[in-house]
C-alpha positions in Angstrom: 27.0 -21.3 -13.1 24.5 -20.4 -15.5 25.4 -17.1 -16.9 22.9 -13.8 -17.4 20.5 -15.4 -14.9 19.1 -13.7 -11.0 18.9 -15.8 -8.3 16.7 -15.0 -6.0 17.8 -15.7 -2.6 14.3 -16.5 -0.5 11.4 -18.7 0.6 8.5 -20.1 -1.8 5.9 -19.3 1.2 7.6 -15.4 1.7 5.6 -13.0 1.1 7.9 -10.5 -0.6 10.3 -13.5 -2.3 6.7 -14.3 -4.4 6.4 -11.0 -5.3 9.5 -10.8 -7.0 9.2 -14.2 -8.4 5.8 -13.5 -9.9 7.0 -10.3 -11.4 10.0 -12.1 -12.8 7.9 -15.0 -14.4 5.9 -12.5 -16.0 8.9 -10.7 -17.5 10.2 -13.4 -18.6 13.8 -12.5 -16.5 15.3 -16.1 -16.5 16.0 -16.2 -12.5 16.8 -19.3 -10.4 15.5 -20.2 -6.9 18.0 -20.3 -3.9 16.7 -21.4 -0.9 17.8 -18.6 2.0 16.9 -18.8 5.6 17.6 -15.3 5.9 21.5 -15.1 6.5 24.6 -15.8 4.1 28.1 -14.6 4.2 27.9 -13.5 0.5 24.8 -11.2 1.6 26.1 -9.9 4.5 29.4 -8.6 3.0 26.8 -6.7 0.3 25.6 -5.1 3.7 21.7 -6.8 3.5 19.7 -5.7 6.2 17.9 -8.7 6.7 14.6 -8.3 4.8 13.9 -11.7 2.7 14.0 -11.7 -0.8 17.7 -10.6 -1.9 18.6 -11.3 -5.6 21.9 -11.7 -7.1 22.1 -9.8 -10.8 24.0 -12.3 -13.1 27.4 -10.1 -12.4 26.9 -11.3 -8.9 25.8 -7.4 -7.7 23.6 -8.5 -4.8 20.5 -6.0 -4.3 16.9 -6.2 -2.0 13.7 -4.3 -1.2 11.0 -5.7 -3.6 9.6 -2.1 -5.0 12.8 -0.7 -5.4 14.0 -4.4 -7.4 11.0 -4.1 -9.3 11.6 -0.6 -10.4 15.3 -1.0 -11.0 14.8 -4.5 -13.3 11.9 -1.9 -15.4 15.0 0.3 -16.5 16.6 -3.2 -17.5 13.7 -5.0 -19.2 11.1 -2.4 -20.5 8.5 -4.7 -21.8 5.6 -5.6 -20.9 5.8 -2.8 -18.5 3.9 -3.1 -15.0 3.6 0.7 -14.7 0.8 2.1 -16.5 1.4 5.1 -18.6 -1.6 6.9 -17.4 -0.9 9.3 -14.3 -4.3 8.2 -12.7 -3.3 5.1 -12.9 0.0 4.8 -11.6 -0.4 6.9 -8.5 -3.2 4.4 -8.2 -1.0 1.7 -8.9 1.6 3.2 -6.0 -1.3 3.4 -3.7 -2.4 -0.5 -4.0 1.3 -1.5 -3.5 1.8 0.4 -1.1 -0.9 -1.0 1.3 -0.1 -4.6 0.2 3.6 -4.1 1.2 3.0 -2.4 4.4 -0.6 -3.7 5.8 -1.9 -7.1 4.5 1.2 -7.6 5.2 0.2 -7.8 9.0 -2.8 -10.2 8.8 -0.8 -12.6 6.6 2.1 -13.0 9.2 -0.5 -12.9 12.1 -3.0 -15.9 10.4 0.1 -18.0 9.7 1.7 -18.3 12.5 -1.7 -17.6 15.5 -4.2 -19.9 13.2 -2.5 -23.5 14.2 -4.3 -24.7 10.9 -2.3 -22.5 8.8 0.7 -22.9 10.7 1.1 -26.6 10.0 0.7 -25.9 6.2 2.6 -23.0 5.3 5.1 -22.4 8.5 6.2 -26.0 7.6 6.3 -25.2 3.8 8.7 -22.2 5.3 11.1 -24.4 7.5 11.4 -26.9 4.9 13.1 -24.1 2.5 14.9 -23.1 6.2 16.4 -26.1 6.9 18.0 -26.6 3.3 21.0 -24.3 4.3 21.0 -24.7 8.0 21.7 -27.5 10.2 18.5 -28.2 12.0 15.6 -30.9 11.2 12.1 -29.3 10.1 10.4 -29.1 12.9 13.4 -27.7 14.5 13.2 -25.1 11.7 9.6 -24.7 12.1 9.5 -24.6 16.2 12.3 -21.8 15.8 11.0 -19.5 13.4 7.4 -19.8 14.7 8.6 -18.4 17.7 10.9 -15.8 16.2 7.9 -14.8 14.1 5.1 -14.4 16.8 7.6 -12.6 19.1 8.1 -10.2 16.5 4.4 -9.6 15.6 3.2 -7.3 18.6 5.3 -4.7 16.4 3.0 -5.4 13.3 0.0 -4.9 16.0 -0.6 -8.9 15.4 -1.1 -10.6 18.2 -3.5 -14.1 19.5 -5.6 -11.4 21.0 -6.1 -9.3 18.2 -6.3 -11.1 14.9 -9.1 -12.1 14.8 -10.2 -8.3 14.6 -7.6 -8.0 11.8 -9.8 -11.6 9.6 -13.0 -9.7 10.7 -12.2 -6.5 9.9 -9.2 -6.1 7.3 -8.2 -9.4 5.5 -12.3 -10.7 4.7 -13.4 -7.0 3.8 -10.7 -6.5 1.5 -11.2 -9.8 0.2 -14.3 -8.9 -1.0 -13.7 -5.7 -2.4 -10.8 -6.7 -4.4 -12.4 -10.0 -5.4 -15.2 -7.8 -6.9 -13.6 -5.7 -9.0 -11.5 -8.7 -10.2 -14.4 -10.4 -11.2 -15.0 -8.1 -13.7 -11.2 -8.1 -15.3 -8.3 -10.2 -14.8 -5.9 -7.7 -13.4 -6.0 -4.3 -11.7 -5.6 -1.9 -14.3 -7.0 -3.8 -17.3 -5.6 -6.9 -19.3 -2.6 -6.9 -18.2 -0.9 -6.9 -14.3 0.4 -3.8 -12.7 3.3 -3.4 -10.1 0.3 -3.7 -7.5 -1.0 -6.7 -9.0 2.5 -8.7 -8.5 2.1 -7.0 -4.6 -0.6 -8.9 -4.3 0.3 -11.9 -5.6 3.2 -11.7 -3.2 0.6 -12.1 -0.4 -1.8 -14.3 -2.0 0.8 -16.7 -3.4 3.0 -17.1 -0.1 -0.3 -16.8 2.2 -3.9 -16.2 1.7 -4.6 -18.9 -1.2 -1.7 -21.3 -0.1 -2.1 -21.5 3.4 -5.6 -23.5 4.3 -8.0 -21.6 6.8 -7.5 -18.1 5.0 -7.7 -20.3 1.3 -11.2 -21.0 2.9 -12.1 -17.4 3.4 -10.7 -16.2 -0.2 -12.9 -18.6 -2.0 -15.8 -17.7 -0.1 -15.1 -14.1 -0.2 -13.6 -13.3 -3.2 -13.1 -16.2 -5.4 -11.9 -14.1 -8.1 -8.6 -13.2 -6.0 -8.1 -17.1 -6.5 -8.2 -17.1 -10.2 -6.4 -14.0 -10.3 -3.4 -16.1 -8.4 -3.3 -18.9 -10.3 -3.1 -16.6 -13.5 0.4 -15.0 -12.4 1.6 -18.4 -11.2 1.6 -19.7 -15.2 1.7 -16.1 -17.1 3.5 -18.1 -20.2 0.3 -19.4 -21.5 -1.5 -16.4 -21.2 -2.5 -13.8 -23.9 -2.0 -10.1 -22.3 -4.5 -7.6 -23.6 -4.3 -3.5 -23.0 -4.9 -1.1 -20.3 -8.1 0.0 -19.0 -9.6 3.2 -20.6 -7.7 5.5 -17.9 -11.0 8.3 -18.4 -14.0 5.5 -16.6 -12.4 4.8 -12.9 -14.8 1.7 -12.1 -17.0 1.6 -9.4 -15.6 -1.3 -8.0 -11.8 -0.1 -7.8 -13.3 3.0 -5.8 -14.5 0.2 -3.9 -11.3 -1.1 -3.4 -9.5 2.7 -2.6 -12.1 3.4 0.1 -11.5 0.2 1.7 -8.1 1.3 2.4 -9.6 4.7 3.9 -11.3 2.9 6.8 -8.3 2.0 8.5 -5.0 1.8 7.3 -5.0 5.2 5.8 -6.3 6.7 8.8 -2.9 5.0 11.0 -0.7 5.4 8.8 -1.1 9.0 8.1 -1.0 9.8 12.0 1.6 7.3 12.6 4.1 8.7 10.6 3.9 12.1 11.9 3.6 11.1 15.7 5.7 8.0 15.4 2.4 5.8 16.7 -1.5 5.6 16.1 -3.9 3.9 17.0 -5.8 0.9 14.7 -9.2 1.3 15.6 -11.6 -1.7 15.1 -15.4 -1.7 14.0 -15.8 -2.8 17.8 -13.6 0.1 19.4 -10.8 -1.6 20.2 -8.0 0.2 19.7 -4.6 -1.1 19.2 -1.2 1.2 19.3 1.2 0.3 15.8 4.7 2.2 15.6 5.6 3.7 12.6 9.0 2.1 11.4 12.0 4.0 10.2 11.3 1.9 7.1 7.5 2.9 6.8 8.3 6.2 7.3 10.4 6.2 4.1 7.9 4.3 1.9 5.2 7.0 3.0 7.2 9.9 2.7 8.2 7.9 -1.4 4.1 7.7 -2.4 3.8 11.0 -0.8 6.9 12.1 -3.3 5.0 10.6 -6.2 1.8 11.7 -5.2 3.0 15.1 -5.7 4.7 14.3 -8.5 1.6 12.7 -10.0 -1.1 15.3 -8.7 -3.4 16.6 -11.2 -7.1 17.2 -10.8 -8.0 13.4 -12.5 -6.2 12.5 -9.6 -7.5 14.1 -7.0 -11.2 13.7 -7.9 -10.5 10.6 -8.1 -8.6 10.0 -4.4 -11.9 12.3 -3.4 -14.5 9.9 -4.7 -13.4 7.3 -2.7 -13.2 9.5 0.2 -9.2 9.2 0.8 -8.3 12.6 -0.4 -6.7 14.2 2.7 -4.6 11.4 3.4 -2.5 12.6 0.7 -3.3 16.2 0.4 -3.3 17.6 3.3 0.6 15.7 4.0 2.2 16.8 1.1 4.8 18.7 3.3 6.2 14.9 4.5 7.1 14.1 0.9 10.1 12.9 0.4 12.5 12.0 -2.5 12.0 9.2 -5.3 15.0 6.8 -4.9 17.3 6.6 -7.6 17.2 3.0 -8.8 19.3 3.1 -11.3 22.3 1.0 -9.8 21.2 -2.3 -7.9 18.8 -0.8 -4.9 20.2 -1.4 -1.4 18.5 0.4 1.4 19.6 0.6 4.6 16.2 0.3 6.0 14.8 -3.0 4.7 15.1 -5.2 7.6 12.5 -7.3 9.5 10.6 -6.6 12.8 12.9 -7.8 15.1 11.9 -10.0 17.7 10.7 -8.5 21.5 13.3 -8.4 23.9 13.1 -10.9 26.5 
């Protein structure tokens, strides 16, 4: 074994397993790829939940949940930090993760796996990495976690009835907000990519620029999201400048803030206080999303370091793009920020499971 590397334990089309591997790259954390269909003795006697990447440190610690890795591996390797120093910014930064992590989240699964385009591109991609370490042929792999997948989705609020509201009205808008204001800099913050930015190259790598139909829609919506992409898939040949001037909040990442007040702000804010809200669509359907245990503890975190990062900047800022209350006026849910000085493992980080029956 190749000493003082992290392996990740994952899939190359995962969401959160190209996450991590873009924010190692960047780092320049030497890491090696394990394919991981989800399961392993080694990870189970850790106690792993379930939820896909886990990483082994090079003393064979194993640790998961892609925020809390991220933030545990900053205390480790300093530089080039992905948390910028500016208050503003960094709530800002927590706020863009955030809503990567726990909504696009939702459309990605949902175009993959209910867009039969996208399904034989990037749900084979994931049961060729599946059927490395188990003892099935491809399209066994991909016939079994295709179904797995979709019966778990009515929990995201994904399902073949409703995603097409979630293109129309979350994944395309967002596309073209955030390919906006990334046509006018190469990352988030500035010159250089943020925790958020590695968020959404999590998604965009593992999803919407790899698999076919939505790669479509991102170069017609926001071809800029592309480029961004392909910039954290080879960050060795790039030259990193500084961060944006932290006193000029652009227009167009207000732009990108109030896009995440229309509805995801909205349900999650009443979800987590009555357990269940309502997603309401530009056509008036209304579909019913569960808060998780686990979403409830990554609200209650931003909320922590909301409060911890309140200031007037901040607040005029979360006013001009109309999202102020969701914060404010919740401050009493805040919770604690984890400790993430030993390898994170939370108890919650586990995937939807599958409906019963």
């Amino acid at each position: 074994m190749r000493p003082n590397v992290y392996r990740v334990h994952g899939m190359m089309q995962s969401y959160f397993t190209r996450k991590m591997t873009g924010y190692l790259d960047y780092k320049g954390i030497p890491w090696l790829f394990r394919r991981f269909p989800g399961v392993s003795p080694e990870a189970m006697a850790a106690g792993f939940p379930g939820g896909v990447p886990a990483v082994e440190t090079p003393a064979g610690a194993f640790m998961w949940d892609s925020t809390a890795m991220i933030h545990h591996l900053e205390l480790r390797f300093p530089e080039p930090a992905v948390l910028p120093p500016d208050p503003v910014q960094r709530f800002l930064c927590y706020v863009v993760e955030d809503a990567a992590d726990e909504w696009l989240y939702r459309p990605a699964v949902g175009t993959r796996w209910y867009c039969p385009e996208n399904a034989a591109v990037g749900g084979v991609e994931l049961a060729r990495d599946i059927a490395v370490k188990m003892p099935v042929s491809c399209d066994q792999a991909h016939a079994a976690v295709g179904a797995h997948v979709r019966s778990s989705c009515a929990a995201l609020g994904v399902t073949a009835d409703t995603i097409q509201l979630w293109v129309d009205d979350v994944l395309r808008p967002w596309m073209r907000v955030l390919g906006a204001h990334l046509a006018r800099r190469p990352y988030l913050f500035g010159d250089r990519p943020s925790l958020a930015d590695f968020a959404l190259f999590g998604g965009n790598a593992a999803h919407f620029v790899n698999d076919p139909l939505c790669r479509r829609w991102v170069e017609e919506d926001g071809p800029a999201v592309v480029e961004h992409t392909h910039r954290l898939l080879e960050p060795e040949d790039q030259e990193f400048g500084p961060w944006d001037d932290p006193s000029c909040v652009s227009d167009t990442l207000i732009a990108v803030l109030a896009e995440l007040g229309k509805r995801y702000l909205p349900w999650v804010s009443r979800a987590c206080v009555d357990g269940v809200a309502d997603v309401v669509f530009a056509n008036g359907t209304c579909v019913r999303v569960c808060a998780t245990d686990f979403l409830r503890d990554a609200r209650a975190t931003l909320l922590a370091r909301y409060v911890e990062h309140r200031s007037e900047r901040v607040d005029a800022v979360l006013e001009q793009a109309r999202i102020l209350p969701f914060f404010a006026d919740h401050i009493g849910l805040a919770g604690s920020i984890p400790d993430v000085r030993e390898p994170p493992r939370p108890a919650l980080n586990r995937p939807f499971p599958p409906a019963e029956g």
